[in-house]
N, CA, C and O atoms as CSV, one atom per row, in Angstrom:
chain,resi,resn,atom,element,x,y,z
A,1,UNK,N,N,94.181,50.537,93.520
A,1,UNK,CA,C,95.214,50.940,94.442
A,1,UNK,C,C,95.879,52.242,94.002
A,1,UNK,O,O,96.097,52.878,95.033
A,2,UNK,N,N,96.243,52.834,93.077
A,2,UNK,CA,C,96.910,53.720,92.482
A,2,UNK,C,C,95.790,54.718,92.365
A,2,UNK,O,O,96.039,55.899,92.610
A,3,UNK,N,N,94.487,54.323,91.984
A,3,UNK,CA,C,93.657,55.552,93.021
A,3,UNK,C,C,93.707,55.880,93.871
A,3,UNK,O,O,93.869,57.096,93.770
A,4,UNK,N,N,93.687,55.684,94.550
A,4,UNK,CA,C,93.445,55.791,96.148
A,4,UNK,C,C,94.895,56.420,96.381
A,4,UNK,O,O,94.886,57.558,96.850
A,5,UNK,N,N,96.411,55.717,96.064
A,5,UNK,CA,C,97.179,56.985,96.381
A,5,UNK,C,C,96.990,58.479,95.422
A,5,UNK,O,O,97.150,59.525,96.051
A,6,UNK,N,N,96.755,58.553,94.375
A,6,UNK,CA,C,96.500,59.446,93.641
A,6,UNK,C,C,95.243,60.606,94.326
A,6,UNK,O,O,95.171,61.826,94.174
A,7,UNK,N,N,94.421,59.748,95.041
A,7,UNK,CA,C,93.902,60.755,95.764
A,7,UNK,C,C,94.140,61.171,97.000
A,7,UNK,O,O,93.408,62.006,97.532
A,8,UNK,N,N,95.238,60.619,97.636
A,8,UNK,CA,C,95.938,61.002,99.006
A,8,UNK,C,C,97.195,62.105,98.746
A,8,UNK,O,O,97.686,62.948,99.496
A,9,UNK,N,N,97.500,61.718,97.334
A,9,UNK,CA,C,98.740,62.629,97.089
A,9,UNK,C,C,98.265,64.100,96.489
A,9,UNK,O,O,98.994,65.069,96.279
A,10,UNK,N,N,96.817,63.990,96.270
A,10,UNK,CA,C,96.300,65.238,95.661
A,10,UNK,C,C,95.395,65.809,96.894
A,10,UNK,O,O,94.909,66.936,96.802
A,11,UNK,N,N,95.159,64.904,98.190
A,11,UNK,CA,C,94.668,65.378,99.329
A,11,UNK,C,C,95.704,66.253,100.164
A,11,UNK,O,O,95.600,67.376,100.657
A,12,UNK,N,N,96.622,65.431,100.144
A,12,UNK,CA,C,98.527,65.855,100.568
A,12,UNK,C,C,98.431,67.580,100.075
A,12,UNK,O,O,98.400,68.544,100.840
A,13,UNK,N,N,98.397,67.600,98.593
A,13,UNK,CA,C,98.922,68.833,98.038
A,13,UNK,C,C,97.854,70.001,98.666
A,13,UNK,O,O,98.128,71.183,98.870
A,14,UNK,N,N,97.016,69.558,98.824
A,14,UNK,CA,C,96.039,70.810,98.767
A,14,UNK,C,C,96.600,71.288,100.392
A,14,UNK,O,O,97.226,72.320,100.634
A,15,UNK,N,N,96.231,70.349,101.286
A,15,UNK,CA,C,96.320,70.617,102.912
A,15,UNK,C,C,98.170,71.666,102.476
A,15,UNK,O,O,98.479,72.577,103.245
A,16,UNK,N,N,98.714,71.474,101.775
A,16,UNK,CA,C,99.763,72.638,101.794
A,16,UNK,C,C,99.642,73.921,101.567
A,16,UNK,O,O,100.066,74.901,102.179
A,17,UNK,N,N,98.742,73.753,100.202
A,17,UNK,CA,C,98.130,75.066,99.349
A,17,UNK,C,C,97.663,75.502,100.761
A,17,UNK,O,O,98.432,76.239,101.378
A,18,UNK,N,N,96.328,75.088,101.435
A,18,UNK,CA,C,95.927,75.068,102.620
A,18,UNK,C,C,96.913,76.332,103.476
A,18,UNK,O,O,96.727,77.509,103.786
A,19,UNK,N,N,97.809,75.529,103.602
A,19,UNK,CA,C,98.534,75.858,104.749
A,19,UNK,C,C,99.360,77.196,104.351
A,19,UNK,O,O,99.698,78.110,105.104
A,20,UNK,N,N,99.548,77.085,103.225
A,20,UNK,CA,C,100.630,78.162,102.621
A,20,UNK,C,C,100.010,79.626,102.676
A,20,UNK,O,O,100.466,80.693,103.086
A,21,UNK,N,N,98.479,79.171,101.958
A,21,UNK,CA,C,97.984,80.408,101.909
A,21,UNK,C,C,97.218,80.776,103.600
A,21,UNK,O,O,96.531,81.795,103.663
A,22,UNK,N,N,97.315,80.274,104.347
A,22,UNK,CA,C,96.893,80.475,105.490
A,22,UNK,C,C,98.138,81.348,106.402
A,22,UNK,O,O,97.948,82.210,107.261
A,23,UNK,N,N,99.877,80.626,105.729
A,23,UNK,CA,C,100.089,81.663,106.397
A,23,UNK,C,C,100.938,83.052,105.944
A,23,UNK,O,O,101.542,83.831,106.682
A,24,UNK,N,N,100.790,83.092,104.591
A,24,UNK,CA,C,100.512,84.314,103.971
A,24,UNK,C,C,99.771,85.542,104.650
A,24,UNK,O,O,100.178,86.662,104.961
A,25,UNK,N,N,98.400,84.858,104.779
A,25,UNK,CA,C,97.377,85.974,105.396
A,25,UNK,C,C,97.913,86.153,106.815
A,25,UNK,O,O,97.491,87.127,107.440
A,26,UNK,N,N,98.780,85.344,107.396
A,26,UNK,CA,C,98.923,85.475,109.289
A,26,UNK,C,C,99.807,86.496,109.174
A,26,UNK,O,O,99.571,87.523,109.810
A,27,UNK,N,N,101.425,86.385,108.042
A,27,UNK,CA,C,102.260,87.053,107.870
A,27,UNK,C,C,102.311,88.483,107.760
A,27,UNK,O,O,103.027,89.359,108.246
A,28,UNK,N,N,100.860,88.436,106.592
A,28,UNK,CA,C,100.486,89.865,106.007
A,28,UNK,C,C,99.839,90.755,107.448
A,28,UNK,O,O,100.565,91.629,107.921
A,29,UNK,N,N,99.020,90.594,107.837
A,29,UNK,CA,C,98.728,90.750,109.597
A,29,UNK,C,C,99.911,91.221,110.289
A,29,UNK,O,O,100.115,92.383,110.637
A,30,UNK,N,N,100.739,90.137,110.473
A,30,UNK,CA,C,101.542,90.647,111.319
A,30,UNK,C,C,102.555,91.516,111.059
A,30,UNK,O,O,103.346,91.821,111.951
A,31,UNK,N,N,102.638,91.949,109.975
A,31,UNK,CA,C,103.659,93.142,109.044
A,31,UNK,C,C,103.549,93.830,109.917
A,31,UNK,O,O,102.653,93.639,110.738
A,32,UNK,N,N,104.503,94.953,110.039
A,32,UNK,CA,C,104.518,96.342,110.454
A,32,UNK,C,C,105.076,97.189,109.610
A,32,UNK,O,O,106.212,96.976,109.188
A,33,UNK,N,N,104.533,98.008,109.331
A,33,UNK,CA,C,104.850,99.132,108.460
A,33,UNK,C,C,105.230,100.023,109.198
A,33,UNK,O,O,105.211,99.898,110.422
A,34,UNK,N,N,105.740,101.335,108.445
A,34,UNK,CA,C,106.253,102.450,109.287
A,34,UNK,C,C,105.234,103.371,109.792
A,34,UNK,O,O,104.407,103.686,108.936
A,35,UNK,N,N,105.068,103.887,110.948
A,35,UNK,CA,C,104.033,104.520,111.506
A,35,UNK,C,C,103.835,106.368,110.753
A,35,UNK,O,O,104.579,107.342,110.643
A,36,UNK,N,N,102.224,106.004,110.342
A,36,UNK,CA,C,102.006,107.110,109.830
A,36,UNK,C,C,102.478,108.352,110.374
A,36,UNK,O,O,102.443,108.225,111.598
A,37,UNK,N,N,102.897,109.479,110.065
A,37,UNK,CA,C,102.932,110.840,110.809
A,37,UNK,C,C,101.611,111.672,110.618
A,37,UNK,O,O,101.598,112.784,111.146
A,38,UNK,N,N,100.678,111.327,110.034
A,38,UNK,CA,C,99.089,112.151,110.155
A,38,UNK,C,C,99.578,112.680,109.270
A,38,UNK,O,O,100.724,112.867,108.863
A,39,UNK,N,N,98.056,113.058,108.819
A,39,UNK,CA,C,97.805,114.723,108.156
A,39,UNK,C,C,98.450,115.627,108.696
A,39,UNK,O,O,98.911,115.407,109.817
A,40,UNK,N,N,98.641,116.742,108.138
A,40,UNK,CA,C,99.158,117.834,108.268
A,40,UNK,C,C,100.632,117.774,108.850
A,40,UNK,O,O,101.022,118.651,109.621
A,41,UNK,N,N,101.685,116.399,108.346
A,41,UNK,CA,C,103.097,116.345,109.222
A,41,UNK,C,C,103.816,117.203,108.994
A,41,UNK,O,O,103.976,117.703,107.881
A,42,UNK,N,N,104.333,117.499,109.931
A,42,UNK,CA,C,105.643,118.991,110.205
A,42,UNK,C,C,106.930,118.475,109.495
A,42,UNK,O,O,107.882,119.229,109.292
A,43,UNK,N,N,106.928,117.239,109.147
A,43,UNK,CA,C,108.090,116.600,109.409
A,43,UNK,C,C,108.852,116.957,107.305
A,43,UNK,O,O,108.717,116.120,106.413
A,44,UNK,N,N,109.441,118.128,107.142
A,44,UNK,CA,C,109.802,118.189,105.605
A,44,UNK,C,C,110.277,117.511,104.864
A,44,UNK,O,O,110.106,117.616,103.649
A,45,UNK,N,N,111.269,116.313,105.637
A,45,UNK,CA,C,111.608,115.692,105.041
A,45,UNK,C,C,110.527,114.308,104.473
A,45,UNK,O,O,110.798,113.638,103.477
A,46,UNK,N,N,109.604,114.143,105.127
A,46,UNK,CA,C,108.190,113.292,104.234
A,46,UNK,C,C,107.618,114.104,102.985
A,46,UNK,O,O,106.956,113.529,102.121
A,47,UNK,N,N,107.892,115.408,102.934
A,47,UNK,CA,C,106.871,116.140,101.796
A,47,UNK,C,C,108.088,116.327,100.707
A,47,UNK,O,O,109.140,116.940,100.888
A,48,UNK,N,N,107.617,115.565,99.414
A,48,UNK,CA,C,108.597,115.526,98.380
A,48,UNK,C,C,108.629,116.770,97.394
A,48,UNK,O,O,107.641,117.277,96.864
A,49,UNK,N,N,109.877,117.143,97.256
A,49,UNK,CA,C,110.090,118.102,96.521
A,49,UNK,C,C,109.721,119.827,97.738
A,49,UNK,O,O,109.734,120.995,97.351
A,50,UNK,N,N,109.539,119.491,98.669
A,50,UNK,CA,C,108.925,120.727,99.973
A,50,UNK,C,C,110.121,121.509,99.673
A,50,UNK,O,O,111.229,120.990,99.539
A,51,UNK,N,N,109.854,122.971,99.551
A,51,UNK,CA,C,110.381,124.359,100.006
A,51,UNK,C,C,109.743,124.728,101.230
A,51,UNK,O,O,108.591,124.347,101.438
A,52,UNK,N,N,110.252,125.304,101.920
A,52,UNK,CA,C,109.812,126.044,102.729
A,52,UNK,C,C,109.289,127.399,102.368
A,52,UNK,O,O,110.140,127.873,101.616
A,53,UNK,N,N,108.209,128.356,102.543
A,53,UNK,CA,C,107.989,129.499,102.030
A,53,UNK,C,C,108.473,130.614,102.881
A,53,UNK,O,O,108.629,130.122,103.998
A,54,UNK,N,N,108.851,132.117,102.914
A,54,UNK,CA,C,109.001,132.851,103.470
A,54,UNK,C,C,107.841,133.268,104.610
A,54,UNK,O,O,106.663,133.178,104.265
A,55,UNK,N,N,108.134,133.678,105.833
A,55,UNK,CA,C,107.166,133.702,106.931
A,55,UNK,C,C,106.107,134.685,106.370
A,55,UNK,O,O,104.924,134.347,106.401
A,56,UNK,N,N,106.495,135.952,105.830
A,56,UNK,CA,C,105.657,136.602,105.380
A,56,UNK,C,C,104.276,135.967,104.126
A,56,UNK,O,O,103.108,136.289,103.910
A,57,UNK,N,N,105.181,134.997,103.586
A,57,UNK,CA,C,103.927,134.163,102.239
A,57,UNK,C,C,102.865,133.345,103.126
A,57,UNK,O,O,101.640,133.251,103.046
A,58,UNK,N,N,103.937,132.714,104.117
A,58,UNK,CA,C,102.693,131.557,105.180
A,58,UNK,C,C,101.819,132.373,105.722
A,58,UNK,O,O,100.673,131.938,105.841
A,59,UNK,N,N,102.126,133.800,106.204
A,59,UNK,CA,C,101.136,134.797,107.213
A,59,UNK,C,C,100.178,135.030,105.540
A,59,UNK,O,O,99.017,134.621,105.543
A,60,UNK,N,N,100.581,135.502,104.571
A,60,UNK,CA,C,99.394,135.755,103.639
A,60,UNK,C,C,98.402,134.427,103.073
A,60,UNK,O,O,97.225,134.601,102.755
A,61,UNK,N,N,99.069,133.132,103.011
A,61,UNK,CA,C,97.969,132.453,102.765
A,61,UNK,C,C,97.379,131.735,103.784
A,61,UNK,O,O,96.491,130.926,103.517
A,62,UNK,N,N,97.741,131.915,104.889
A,62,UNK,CA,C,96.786,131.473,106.243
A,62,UNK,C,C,95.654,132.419,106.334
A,62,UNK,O,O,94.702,131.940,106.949
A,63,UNK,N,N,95.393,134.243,105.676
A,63,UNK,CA,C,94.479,134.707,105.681
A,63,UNK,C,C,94.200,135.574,104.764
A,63,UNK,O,O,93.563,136.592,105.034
A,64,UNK,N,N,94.676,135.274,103.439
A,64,UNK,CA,C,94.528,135.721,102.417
A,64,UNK,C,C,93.156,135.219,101.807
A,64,UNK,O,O,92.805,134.039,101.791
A,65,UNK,N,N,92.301,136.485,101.217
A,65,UNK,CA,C,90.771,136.237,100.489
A,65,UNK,C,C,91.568,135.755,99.105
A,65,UNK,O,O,92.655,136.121,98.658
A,66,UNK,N,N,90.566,134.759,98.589
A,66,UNK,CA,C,90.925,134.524,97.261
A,66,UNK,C,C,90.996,135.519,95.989
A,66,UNK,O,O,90.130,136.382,95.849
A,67,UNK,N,N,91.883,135.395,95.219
A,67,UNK,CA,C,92.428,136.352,94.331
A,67,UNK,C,C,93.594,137.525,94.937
A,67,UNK,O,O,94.338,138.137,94.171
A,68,UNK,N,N,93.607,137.721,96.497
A,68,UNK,CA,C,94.945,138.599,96.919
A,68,UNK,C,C,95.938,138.676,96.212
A,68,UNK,O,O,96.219,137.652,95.589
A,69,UNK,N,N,96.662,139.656,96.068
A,69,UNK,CA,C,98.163,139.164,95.734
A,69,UNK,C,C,98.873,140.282,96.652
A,69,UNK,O,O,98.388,141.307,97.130
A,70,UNK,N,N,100.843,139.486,96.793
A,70,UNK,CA,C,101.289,140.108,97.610
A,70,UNK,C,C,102.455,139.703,96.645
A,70,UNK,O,O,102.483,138.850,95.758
A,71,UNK,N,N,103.383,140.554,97.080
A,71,UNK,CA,C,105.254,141.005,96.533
A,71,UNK,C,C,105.698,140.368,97.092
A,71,UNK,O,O,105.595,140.250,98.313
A,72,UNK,N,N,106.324,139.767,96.372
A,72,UNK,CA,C,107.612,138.719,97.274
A,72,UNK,C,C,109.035,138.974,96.797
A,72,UNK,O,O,109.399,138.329,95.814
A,73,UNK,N,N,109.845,139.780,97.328
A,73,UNK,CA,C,111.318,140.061,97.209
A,73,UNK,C,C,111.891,138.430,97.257
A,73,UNK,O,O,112.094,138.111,96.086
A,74,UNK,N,N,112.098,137.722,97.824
A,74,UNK,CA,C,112.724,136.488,97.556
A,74,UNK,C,C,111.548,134.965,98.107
A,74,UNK,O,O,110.890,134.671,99.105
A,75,UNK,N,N,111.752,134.547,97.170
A,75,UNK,CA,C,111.061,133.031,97.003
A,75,UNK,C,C,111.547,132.228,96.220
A,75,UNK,O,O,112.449,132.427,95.406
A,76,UNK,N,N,110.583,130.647,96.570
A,76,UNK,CA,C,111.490,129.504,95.890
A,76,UNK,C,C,111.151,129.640,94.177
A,76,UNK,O,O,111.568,128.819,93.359
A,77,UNK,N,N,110.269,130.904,93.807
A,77,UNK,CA,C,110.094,130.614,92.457
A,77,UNK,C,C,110.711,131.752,91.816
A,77,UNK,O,O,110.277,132.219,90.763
A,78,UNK,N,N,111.794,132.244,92.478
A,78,UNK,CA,C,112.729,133.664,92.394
A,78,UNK,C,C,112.282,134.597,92.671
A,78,UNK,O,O,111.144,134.687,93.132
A,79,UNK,N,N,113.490,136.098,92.356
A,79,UNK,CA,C,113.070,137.123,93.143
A,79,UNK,C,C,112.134,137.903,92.583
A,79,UNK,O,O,111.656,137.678,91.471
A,80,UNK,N,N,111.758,139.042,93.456
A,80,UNK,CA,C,110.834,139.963,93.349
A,80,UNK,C,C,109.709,139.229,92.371
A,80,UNK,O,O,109.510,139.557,91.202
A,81,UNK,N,N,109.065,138.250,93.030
A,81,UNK,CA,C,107.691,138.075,92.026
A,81,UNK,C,C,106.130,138.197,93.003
A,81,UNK,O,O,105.926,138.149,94.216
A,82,UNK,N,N,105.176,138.379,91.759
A,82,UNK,CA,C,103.864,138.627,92.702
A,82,UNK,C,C,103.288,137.338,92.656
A,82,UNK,O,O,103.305,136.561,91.701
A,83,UNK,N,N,102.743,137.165,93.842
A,83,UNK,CA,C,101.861,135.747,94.395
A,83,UNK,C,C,100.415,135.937,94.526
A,83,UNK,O,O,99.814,136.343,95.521
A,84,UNK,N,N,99.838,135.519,93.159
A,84,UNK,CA,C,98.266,135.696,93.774
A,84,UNK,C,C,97.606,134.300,94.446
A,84,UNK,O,O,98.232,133.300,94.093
A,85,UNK,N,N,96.701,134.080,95.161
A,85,UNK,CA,C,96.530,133.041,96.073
A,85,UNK,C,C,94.805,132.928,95.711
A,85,UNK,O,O,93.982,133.836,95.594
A,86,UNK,N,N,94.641,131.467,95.594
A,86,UNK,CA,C,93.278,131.300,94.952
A,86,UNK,C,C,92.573,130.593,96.412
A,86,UNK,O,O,93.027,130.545,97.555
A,87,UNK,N,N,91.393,130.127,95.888
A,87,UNK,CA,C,91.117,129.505,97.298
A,87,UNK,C,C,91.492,128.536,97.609
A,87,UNK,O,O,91.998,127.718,96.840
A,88,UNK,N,N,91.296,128.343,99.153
A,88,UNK,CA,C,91.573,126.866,100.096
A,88,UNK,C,C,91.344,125.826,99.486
A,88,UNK,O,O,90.679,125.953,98.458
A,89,UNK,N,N,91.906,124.096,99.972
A,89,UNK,CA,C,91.142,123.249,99.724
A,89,UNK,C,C,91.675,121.929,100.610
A,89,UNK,O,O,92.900,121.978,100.720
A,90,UNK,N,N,91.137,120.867,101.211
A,90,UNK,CA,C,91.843,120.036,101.873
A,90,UNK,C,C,92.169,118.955,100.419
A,90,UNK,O,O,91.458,118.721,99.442
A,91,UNK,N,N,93.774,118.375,100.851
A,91,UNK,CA,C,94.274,118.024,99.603
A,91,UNK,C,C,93.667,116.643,99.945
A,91,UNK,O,O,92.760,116.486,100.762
A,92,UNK,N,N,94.233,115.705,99.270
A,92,UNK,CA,C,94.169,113.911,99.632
A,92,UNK,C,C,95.036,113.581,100.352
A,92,UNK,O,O,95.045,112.361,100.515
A,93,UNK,N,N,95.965,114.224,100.996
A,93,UNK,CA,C,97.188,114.076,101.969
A,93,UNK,C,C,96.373,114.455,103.108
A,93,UNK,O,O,96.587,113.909,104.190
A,94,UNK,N,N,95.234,115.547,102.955
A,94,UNK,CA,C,94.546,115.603,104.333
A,94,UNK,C,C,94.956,117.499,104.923
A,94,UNK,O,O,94.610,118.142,105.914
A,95,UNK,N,N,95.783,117.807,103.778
A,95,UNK,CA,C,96.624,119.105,104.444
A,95,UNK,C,C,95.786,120.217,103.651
A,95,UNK,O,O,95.058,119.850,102.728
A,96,UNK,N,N,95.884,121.652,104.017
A,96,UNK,CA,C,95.142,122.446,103.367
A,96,UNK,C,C,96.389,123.012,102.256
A,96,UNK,O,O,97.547,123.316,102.544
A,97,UNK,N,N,95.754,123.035,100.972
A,97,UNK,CA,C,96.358,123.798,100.354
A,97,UNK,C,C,96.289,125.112,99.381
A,97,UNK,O,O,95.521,125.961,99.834
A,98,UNK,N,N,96.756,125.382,98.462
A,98,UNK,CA,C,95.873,126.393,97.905
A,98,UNK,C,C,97.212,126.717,96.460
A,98,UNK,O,O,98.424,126.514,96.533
A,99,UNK,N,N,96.496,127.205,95.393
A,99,UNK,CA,C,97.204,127.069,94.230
A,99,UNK,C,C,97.037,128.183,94.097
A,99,UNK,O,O,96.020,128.849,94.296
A,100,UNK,N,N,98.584,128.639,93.553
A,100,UNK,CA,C,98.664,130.172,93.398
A,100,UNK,C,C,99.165,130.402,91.689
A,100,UNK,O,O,99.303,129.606,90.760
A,101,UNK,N,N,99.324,131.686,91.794
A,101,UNK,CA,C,99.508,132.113,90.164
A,101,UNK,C,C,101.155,133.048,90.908
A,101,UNK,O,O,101.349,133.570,92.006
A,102,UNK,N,N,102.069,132.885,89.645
A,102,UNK,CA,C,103.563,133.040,90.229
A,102,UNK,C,C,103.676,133.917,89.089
A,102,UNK,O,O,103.619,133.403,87.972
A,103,UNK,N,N,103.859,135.425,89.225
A,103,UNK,CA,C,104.629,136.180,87.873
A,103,UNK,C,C,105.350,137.159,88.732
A,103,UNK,O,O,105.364,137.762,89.806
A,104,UNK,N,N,105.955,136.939,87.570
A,104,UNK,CA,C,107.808,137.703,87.338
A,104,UNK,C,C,107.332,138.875,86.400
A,104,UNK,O,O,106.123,138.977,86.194
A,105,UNK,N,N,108.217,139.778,85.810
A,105,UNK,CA,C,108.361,141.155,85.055
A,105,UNK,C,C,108.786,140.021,83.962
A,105,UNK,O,O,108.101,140.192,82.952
A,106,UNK,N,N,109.620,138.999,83.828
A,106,UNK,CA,C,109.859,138.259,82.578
A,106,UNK,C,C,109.294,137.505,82.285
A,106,UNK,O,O,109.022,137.469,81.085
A,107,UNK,N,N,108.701,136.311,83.275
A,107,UNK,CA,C,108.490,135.273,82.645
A,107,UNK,C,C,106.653,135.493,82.174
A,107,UNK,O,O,106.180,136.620,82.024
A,108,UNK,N,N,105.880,134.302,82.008
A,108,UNK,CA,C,104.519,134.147,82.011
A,108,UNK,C,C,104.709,133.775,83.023
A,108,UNK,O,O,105.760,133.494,83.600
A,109,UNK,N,N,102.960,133.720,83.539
A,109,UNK,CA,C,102.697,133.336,84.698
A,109,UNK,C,C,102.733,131.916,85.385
A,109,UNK,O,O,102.172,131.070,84.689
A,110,UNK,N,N,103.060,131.610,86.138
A,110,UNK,CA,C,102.703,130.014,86.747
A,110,UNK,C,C,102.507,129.644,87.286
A,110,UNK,O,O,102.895,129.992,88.401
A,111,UNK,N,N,101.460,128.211,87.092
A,111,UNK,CA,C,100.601,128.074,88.091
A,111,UNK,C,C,101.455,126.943,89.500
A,111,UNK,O,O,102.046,125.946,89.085
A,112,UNK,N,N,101.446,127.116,90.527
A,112,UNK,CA,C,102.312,126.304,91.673
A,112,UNK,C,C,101.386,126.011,92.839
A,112,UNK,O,O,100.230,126.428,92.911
A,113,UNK,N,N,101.825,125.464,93.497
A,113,UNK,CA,C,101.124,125.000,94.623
A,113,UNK,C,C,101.496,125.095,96.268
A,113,UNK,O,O,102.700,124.872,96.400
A,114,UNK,N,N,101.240,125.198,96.772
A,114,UNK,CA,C,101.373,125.213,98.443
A,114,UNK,C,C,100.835,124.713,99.365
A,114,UNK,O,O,99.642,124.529,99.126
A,115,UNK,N,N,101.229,124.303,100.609
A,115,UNK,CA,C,100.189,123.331,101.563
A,115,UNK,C,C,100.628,123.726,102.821
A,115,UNK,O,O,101.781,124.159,102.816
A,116,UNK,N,N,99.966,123.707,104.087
A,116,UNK,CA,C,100.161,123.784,105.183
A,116,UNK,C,C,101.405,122.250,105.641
A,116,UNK,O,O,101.352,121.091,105.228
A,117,UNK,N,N,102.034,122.655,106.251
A,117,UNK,CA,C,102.386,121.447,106.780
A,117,UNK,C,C,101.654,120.817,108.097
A,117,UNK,O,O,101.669,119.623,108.398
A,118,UNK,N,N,100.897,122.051,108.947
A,118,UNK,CA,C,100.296,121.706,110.174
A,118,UNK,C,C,98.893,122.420,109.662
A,118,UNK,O,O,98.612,123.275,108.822
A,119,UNK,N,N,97.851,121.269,111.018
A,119,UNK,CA,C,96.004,121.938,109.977
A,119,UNK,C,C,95.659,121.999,111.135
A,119,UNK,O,O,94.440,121.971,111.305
A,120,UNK,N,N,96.481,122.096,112.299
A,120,UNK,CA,C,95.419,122.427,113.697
A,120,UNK,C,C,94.028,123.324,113.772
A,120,UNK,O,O,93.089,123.284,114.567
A,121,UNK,N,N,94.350,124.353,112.331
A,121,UNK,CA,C,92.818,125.264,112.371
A,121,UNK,C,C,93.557,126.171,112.941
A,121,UNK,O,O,92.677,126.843,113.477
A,122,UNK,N,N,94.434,126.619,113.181
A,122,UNK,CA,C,94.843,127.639,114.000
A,122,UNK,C,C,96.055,128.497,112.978
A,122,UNK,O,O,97.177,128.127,112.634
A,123,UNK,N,N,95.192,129.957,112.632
A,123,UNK,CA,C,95.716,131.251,112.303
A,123,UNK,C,C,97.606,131.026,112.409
A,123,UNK,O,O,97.986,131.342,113.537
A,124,UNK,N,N,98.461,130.689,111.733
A,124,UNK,CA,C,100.114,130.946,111.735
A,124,UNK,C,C,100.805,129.758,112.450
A,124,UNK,O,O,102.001,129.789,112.739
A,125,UNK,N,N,100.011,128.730,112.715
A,125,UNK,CA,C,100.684,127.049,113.333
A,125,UNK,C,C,101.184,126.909,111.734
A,125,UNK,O,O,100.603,127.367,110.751
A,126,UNK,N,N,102.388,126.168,111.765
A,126,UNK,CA,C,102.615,125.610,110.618
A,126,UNK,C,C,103.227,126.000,109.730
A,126,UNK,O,O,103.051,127.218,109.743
A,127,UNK,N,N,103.826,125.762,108.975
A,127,UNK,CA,C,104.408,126.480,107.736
A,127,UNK,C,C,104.451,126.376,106.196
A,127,UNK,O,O,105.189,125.473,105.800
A,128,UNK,N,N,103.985,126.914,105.479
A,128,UNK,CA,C,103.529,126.537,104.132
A,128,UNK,C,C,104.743,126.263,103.450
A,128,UNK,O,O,105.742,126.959,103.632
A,129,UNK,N,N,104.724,125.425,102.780
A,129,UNK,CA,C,105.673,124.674,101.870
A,129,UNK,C,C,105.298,124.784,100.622
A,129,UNK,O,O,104.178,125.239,100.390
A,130,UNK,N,N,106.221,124.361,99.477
A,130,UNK,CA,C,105.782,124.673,97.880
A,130,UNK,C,C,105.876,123.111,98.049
A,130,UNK,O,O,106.499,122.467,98.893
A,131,UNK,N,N,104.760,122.511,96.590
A,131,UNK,CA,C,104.524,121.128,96.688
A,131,UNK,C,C,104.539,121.092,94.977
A,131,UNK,O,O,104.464,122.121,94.306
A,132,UNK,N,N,104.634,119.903,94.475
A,132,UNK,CA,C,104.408,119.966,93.240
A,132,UNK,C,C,102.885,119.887,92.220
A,132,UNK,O,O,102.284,118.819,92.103
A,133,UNK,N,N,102.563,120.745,91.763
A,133,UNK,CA,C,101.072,120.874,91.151
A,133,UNK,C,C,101.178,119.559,90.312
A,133,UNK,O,O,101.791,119.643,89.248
A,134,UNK,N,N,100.725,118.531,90.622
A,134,UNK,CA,C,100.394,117.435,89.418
A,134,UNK,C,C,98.949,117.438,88.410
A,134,UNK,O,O,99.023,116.949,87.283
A,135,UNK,N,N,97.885,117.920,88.824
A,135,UNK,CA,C,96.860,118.833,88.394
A,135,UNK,C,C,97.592,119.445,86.956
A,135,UNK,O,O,97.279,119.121,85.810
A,136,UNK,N,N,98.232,120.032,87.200
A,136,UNK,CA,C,99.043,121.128,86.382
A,136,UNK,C,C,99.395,120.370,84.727
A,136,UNK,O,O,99.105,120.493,83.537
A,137,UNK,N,N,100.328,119.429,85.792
A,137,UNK,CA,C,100.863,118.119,84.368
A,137,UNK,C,C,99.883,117.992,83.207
A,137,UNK,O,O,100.160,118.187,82.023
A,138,UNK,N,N,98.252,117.503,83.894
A,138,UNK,CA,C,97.458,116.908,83.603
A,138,UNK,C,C,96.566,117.405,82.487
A,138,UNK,O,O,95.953,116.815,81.597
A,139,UNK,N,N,96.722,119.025,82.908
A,139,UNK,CA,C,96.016,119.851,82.450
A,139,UNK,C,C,97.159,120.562,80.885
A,139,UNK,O,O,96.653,121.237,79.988
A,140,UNK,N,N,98.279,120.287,80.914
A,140,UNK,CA,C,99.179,120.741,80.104
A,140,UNK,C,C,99.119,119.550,78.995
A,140,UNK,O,O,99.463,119.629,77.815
A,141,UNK,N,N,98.719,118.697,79.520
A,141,UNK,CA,C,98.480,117.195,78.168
A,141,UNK,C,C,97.257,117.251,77.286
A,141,UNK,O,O,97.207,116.620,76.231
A,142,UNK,N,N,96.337,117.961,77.694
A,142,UNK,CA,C,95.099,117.861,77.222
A,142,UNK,C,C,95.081,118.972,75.890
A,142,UNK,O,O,94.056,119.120,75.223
């Protein structure tokens, strides 16, 4: 007799396990998360740590050949410095970006980063933002 409940009370437990994890998975389903904004979002306040760049920097790396450089009287990496611009690349965010070399008359050079915020493919849509080089980190540990 005490078998037989012993195996109803361990039949009992499982049909819960059963049930519990059944509706875990219904729950997880029915989540809603916050709706992506795509690749290439306009939206600055999603891109962490985003500057905005001067119109003149976005017009040079929307058609700047790799290795260009251009003068920049004011930017987010201070004034009067030269921006050389390496090539394109689509990031893992999906956005195009491109890593530049940043010198000043004082400092050394440094290496920074930039991204389209918009990738329609289209020549001056969009506006390049400064992003943080984590690459960079990676490469400074080694």
């Amino acid at each position: 007799m005490t078998r037989s409940l012993l195996k109803q009370s361990h039949a009992g437990a499982l049909r819960i396990v059963y049930a519990a994890g059944i509706a875990l998975i219904i729950t997880g389903c029915a989540t809603s998360y916050p709706e992506s904004t795509g690749a290439g979002s306009t939206n600055l306040a999603n891109l962490t740590g985003a500057a905005a760049l001067p119109v003149d920097v976005s017009s040079f790396l929307d058609s700047a050949a790799p290795g260009s450089v251009i003068a920049v009287p004011t930017s987010p990496w201070g004034s009067n410095v030269e921006v050389v611009a390496h090539e394109r690349y689509f990031a893992a965010s999906g956005r195009i970006c491109r890593e530049l070399t940043v010198s000043n008359q004082r400092d050394l050079p440094s290496k920074e980063l930039a991204c389209r915020t918009s990738n329609d493919g289209k020549a001056g849509e969009g506006t390049w933002v400064t992003q943080r080089l984590v690459t960079g980190l990676l490469e400074e540990a080694r």
